[in-house]
C-alpha positions as CSV (number, residue, x, y, z in Angstrom):
1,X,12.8,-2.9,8.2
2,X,12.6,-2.7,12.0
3,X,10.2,-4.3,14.3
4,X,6.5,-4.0,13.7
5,X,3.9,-3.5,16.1
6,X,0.8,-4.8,15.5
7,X,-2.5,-4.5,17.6
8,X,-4.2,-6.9,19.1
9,X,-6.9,-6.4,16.0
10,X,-4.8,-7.0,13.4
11,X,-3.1,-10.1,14.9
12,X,-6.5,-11.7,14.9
13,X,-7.2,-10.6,11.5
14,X,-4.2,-11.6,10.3
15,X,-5.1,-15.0,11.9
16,X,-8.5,-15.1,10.4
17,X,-6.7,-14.4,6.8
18,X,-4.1,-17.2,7.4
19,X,-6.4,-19.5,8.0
20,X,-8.9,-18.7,4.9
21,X,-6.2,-18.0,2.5
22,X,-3.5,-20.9,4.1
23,X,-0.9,-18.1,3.1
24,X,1.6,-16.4,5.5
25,X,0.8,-13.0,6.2
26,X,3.8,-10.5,6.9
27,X,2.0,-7.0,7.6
28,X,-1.6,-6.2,8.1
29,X,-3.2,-2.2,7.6
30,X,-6.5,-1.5,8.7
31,X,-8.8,1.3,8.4
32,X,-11.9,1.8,8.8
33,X,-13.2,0.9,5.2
34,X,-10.1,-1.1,4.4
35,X,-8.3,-4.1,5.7
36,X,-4.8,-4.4,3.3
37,X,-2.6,-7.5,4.1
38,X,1.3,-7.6,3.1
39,X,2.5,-11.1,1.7
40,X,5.7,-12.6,1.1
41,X,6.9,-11.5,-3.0
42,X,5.6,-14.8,-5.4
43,X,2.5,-15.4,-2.9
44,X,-0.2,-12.5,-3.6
45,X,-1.9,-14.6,-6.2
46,X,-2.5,-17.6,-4.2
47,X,-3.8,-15.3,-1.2
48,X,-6.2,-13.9,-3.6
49,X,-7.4,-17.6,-4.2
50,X,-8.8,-19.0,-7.6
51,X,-11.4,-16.2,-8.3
52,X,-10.8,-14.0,-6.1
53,X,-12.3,-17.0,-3.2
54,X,-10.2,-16.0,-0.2
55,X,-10.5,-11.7,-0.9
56,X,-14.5,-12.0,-1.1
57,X,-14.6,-14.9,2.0
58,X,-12.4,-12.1,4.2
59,X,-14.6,-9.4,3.2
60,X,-17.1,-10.9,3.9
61,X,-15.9,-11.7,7.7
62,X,-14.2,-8.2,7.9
63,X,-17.2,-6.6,6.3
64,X,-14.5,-4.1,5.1
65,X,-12.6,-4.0,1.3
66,X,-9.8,-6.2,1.7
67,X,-6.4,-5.4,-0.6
68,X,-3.5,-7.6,-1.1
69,X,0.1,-6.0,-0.9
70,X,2.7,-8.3,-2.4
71,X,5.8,-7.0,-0.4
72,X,9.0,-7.0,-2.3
73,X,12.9,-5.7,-1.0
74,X,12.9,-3.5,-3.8
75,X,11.3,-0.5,-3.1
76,X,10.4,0.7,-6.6
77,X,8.9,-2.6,-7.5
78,X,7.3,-2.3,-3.5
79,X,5.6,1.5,-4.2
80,X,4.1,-0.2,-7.2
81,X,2.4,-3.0,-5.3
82,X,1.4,-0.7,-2.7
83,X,-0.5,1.4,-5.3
84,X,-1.9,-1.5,-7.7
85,X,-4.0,-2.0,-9.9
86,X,-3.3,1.7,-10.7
87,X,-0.9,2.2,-13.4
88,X,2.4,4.1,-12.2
89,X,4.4,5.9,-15.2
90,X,7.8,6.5,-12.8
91,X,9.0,5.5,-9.5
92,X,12.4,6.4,-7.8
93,X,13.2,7.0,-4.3
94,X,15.6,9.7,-3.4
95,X,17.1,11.6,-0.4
96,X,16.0,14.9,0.3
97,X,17.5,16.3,3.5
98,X,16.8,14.1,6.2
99,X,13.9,12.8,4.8
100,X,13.5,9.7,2.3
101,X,11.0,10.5,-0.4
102,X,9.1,8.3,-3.0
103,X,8.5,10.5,-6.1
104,X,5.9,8.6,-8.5
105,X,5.0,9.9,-11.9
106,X,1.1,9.6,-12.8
107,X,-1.1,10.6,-15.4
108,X,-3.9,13.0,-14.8
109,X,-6.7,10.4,-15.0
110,X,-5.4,8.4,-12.1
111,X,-4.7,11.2,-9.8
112,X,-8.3,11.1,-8.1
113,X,-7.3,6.8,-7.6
114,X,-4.2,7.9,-6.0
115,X,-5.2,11.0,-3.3
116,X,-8.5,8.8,-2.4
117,X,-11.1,11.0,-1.1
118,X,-9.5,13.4,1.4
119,X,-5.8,12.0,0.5
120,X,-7.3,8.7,2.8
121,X,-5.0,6.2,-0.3
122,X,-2.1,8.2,-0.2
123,X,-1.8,8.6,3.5
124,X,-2.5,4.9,3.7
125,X,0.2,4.3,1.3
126,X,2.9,6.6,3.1
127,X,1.8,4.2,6.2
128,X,2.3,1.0,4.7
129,X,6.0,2.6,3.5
130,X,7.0,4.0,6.4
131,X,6.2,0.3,7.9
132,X,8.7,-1.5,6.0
133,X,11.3,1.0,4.4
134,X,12.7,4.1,5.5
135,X,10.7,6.1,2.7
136,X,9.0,9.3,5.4
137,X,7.1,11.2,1.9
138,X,5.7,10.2,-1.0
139,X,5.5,13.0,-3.8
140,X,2.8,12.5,-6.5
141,X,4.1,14.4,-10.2
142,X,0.9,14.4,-11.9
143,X,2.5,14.2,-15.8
144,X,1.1,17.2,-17.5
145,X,-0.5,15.3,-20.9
146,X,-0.5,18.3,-22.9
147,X,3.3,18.4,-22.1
148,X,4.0,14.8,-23.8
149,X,2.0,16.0,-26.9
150,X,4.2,19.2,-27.5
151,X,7.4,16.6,-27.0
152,X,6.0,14.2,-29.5
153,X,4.8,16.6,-32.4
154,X,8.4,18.5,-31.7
155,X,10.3,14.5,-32.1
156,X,8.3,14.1,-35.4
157,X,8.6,17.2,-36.6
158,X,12.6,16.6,-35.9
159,X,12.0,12.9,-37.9
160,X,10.4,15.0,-40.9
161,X,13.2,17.8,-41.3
162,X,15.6,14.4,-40.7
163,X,14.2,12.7,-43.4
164,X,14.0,16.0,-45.9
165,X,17.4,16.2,-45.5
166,X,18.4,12.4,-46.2
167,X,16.6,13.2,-49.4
């Protein structure tokens, strides 16, 4: 992880955020209907505050959703956090060319969660990456469901003819 530059804007509002939540801040992304803020790994709960306390005080001052990244060295377990609460069904990071991309495995009915409207979350996401690894493209597998099915019924069908034959 290199140097970050932060703005003006988000050194204050990482200020106003250390002071509410009384929890170091390391990163801090804003848009313009979003405010996220990158903590140290073990300290996301406490900057969420009992309740949810410190999240709905900062909202409240940044009149913007405000999201809490719990930064992490390893990147799997880091793309995860980036995209909570959704549910992720694969990570892994790979090298393709000279690029670095993050491949995650979703199921159909969190695609929508995961583009945003206009692909605002996902290009959000990249940005946060791209901040503190040296992942340049995230690639979204949508897992086809109808896909799974076919490989279960063919695995029990397989345990049936298994069993007929232990017979």
């Amino acid at each position: 992880m290199g140097k970050l530059r932060l703005t003006t804007d988000e050194i204050m509002k990482i200020g106003l955020f250390e002071k509410i939540s009384n929890v170091p801040v390391i990163d801090c992304v804003s848009s313009e209907d979003r405010v996220a803020f990158i903590v140290k790994e073990g300290d996301a709960g406490a900057a969420i505050g009992k309740g949810g306390e410190h999240v709905k005080i900062a909202e409240e001052k940044f009149g913007k959703k405000v999201d809490i990244i719990e930064y992490s060295d390893d990147w799997k377990k880091f793309i995860r956090n980036v995209f909570a609460p959704i549910k992720l069904d694969d990570v892994w990071v790979k090298r393709v060319g000279k690029d670095v991309v993050a491949f995650i495995r979703v199921n159909p009915k969190v695609k929508k969660a995961i583009f945003g409207e206009k692909g605002k979350n996902l290009e959000r996401a990249l940005n946060i990456l791209k901040r503190h690894t040296k992942i340049t493209k995230i690639k979204v597998i949508v897992e086809n469901s109808k896909k799974r099915m076919v490989r279960r019924n063919i695995k029990r069908e397989n345990k049936k003819e298994e069993q007929k034959g232990e017979e």
